[in-house]
C-alpha positions in Angstrom: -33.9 -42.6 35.8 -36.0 -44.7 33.5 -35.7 -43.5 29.7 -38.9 -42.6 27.7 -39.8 -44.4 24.6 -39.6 -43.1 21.3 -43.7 -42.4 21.0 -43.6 -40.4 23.9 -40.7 -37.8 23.1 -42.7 -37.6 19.2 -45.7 -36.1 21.4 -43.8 -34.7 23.5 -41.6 -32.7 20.9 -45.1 -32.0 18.7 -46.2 -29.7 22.2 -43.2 -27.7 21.9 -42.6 -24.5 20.8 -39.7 -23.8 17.9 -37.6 -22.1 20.4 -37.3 -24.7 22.9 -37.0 -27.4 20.4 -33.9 -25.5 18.8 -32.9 -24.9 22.6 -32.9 -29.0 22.9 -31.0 -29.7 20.0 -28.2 -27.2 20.7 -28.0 -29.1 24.3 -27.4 -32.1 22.4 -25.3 -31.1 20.2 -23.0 -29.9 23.2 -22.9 -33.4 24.8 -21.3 -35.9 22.5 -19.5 -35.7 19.4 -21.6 -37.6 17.5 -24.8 -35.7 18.1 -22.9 -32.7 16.6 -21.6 -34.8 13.2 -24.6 -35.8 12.6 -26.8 -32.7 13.1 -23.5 -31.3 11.0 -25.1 -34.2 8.4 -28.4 -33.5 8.2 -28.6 -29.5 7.9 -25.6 -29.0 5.8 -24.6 -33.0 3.9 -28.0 -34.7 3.4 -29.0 -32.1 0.7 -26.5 -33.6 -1.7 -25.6 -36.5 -1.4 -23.0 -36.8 -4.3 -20.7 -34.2 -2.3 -20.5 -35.9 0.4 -19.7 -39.3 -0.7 -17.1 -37.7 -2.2 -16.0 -35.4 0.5 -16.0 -39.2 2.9 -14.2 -40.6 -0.2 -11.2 -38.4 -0.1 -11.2 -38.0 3.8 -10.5 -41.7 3.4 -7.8 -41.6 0.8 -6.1 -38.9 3.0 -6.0 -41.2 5.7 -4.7 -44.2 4.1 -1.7 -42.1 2.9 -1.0 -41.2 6.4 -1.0 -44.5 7.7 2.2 -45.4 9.2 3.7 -48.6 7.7 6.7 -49.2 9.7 5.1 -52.0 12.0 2.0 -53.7 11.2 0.5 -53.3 14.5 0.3 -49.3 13.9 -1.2 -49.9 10.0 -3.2 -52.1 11.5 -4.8 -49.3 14.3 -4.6 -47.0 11.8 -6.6 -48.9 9.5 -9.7 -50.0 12.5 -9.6 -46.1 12.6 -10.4 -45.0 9.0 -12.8 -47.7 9.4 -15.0 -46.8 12.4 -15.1 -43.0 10.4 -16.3 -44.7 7.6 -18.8 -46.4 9.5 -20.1 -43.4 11.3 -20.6 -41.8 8.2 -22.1 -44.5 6.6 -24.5 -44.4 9.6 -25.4 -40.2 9.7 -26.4 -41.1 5.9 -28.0 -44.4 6.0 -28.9 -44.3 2.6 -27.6 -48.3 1.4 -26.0 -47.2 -2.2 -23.7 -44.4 -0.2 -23.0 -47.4 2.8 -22.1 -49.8 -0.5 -20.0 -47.0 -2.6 -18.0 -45.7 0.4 -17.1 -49.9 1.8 -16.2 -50.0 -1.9 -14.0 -47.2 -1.8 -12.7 -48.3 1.5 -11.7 -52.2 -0.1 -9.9 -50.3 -2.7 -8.3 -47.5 -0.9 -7.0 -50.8 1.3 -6.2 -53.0 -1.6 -4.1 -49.9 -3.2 -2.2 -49.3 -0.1 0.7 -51.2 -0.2 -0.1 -53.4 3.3 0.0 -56.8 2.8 -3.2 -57.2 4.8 -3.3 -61.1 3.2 -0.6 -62.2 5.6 -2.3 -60.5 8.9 -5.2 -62.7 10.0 -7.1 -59.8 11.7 -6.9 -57.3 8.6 -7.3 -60.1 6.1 -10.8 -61.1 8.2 -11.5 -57.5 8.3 -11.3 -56.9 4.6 -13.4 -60.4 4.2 -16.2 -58.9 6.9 -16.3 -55.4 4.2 -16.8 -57.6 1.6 -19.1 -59.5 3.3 -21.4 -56.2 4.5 -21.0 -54.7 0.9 -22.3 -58.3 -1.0 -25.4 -57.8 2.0 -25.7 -54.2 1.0 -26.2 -54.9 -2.6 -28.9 -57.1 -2.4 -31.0 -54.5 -1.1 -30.6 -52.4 -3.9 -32.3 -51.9 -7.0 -31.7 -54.5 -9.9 -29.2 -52.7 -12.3 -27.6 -51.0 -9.5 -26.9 -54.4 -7.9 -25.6 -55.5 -11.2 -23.4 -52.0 -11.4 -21.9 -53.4 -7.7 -21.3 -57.1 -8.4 -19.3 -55.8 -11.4 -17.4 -53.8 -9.4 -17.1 -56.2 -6.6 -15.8 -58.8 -9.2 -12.4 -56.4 -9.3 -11.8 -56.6 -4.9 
């Protein structure tokens, strides 16, 4: 089965009626997780944006204070985890000041949580590669936000 291009499911959705097109994204909604977070996103999140940085931000502080440090292999999984959320959410918004505050709240919320993450290679490279998308991020901003950023990336 050969996949349609983007242009033709546009037209293709414009000749639909409101019924079937709520009836389409329902059936998507019922196939994969991620279809249903980020219609979750867009009807009830995107309207303020503010909330739901903050709602990500303490979702992510929850789950750095269950992290289990008793191995660094488990703090390690634990931390890949809160990370690919992050990233997900980061993607349903893709608005680049919410990716750049909620990386920054992930450095800290790392920094703060007691791992020595300097001494591990892979989390240490994985902290650098957040810092790394964050400084990207920022440069795409506006001018005295990217200033804001900087200042605050001056403290990771």
């Amino acid at each position: 089965m050969q996949t349609a291009t983007l242009a033709l499911i546009k037209t293709e959705l414009n000749n639909r009626s409101n019924k079937e097109l709520i009836a389409f994204i329902l059936r998507l909604a019922r196939f994969k997780k991620d279809n249903k977070e980020l219609l979750s996103y867009l009807l009830f999140d995107s309207i303020d944006e503010k909330a739901y940085i903050q709602e990500v931000c303490a979702e992510i502080d929850f789950e750095f204070t269950q992290i289990n440090t008793s191995h660094i292999y488990f703090a390690k999984k634990s931390i890949r985890k809160i990370l690919r959320r992050t990233q997900a959410a980061i993607r349903y918004s893709g608005i680049k000041q919410t990716e750049v505050e909620l990386l920054i709240h992930f450095c800290k919320a790392m920094k703060n949580s007691g791992i020595r993450f300097s001494r591990n290679t892979a989390l240490n490279n994985l902290y650098l590669r957040q810092l790394q998308k964050i400084k990207n991020a920022v440069k795409s901003l506006h001018e005295d936000l990217q200033f804001d950023y900087h200042l605050e990336l001056e403290t990771l």
